[in-house]
Backbone as a ProteinNet text record, in pm:
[ID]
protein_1_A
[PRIMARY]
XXXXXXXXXXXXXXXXXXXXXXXXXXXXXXXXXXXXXXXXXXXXXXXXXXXXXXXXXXXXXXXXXXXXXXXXXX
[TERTIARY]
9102.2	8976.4	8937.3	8797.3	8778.9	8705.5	8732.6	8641.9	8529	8471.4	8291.2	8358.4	8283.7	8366.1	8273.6	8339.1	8303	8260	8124.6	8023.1	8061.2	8124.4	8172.3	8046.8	7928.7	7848.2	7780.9	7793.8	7765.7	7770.3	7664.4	7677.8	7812.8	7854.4	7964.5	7973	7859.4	7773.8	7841.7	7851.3	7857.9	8013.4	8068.7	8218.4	8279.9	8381	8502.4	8591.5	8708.7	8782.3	8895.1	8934.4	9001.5	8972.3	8837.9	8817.8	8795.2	8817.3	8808.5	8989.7	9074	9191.7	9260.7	9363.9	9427.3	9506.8	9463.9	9539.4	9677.7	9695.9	9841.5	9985.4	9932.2	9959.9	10116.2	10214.8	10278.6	10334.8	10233.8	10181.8	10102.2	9984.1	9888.2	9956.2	10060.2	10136.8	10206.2	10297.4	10395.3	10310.6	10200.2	10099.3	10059	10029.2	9987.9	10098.7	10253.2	10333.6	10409.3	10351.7	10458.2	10331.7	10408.4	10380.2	10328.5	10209.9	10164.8	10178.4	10160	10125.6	10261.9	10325.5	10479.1	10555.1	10541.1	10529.7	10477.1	10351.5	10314.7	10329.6	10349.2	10445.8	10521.6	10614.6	10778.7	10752.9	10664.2	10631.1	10562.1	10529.2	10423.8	10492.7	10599.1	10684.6	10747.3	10706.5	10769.7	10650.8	10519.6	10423.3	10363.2	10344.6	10262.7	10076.3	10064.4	9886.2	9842.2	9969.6	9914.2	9975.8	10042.8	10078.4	10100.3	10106.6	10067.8	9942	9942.8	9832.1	9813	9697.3	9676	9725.6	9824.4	9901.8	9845.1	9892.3	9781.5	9869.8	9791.5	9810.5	9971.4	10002.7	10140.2	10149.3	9988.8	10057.4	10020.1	9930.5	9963.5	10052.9	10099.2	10222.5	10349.6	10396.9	10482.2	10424.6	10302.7	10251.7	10279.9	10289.9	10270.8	10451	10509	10657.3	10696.6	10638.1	10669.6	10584.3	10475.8	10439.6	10557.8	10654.3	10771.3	10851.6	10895.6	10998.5	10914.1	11044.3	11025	10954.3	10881.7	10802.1	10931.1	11046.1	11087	11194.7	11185.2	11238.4	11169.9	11050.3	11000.5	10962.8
9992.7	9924.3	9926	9968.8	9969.5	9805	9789.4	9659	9671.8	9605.4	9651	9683.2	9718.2	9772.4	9607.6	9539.4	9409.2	9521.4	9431.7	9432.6	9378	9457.3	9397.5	9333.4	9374.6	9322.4	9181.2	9145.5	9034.6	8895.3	8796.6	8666.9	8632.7	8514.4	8436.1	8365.7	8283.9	8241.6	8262.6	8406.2	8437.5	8513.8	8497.7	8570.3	8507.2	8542.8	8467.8	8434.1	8360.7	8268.2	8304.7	8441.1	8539.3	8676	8673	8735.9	8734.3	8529.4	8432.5	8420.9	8466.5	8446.2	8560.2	8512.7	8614.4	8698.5	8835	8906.8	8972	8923.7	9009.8	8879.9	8747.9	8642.8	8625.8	8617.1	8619.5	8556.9	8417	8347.4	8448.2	8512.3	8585.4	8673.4	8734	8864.1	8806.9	8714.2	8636.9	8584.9	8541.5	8469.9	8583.4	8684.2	8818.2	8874	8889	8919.5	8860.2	8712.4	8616.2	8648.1	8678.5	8677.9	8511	8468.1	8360.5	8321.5	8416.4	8407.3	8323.1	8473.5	8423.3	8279.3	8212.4	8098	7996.7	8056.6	7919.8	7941.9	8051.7	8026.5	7995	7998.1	7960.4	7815.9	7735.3	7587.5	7527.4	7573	7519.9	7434.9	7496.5	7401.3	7245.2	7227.2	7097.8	7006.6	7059.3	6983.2	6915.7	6802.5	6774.9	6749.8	6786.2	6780.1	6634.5	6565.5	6471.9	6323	6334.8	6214	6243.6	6118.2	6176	6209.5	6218.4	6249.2	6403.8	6456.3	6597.1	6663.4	6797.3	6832.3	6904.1	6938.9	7009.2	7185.3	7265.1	7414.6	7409.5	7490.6	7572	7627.2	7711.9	7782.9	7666.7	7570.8	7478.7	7397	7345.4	7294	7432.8	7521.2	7630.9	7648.9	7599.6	7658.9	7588.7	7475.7	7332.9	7353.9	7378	7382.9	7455.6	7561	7720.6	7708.9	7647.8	7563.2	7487.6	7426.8	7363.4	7396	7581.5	7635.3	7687.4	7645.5	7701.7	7875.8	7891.8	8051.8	8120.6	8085	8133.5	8268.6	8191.4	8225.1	8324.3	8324.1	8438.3	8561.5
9739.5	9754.5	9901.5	9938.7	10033.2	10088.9	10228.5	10306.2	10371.6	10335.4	10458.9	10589.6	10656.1	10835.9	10905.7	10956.5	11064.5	11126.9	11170.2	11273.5	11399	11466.1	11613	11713.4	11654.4	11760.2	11725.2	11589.1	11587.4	11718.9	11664.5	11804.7	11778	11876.4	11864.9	11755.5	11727.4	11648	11503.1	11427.1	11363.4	11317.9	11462.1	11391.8	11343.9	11312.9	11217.1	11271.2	11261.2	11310	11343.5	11258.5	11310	11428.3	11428	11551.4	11696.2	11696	11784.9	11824.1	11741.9	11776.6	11841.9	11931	11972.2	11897	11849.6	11736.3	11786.2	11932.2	11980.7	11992.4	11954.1	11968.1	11844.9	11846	11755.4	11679.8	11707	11513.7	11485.4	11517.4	11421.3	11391.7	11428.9	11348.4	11264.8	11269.4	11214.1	11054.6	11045.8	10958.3	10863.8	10919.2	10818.1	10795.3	10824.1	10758.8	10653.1	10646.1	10530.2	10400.3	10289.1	10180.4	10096.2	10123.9	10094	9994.2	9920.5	9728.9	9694.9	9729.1	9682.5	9678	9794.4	9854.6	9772.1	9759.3	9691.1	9497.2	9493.7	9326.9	9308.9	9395.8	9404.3	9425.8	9520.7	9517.7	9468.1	9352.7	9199.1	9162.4	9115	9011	9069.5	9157.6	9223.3	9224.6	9192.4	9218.9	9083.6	9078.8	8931.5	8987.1	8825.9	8845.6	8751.6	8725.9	8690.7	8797.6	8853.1	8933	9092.4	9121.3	9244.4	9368.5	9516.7	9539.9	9500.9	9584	9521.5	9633.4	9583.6	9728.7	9846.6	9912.1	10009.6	9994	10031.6	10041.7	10118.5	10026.4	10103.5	10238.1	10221.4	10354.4	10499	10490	10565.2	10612.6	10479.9	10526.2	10591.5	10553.3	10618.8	10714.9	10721	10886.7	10980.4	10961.8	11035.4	11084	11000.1	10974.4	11089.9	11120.4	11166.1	11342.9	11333.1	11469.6	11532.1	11454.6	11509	11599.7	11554.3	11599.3	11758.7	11873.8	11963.3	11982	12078.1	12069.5	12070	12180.7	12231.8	12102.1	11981.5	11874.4	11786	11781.5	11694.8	11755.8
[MASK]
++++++++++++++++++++++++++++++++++++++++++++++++++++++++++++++++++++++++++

């Protein structure tokens, strides 16, 4: 499947939030290499949809998690 080609010339205005980030930065490499999906199928089953508050996204919380670890480590 192909992707539209980003319009590099777009305003500031208008880019995306990933093109505002530093892409050499290594959370942003680190973030596009973890398999999200996976993650959050494997952490379904712990969650109920009937009690409880309502949970928040996986990859936030692993993210938040992974912000923890010293840079000096990844």
């Amino acid at each position: 499947m192909f992707s539209k080609e980003k319009n590099r010339d777009q305003n500031f205005l208008f880019s995306t939030l990933e093109d505002q980030l530093d892409q050499q930065h290594p959370l942003f490499k680190l973030a596009n290499k973890i398999d999200w999906q996976s993650l959050e199928d494997s952490f379904k089953v712990l969650y109920s949809k009937r009690k409880g508050r309502p949970s928040k996204p996986i990859r936030l919380m692993c993210g938040l998690l992974i912000l923890k670890i010293p840079e000096k480590y990844l």
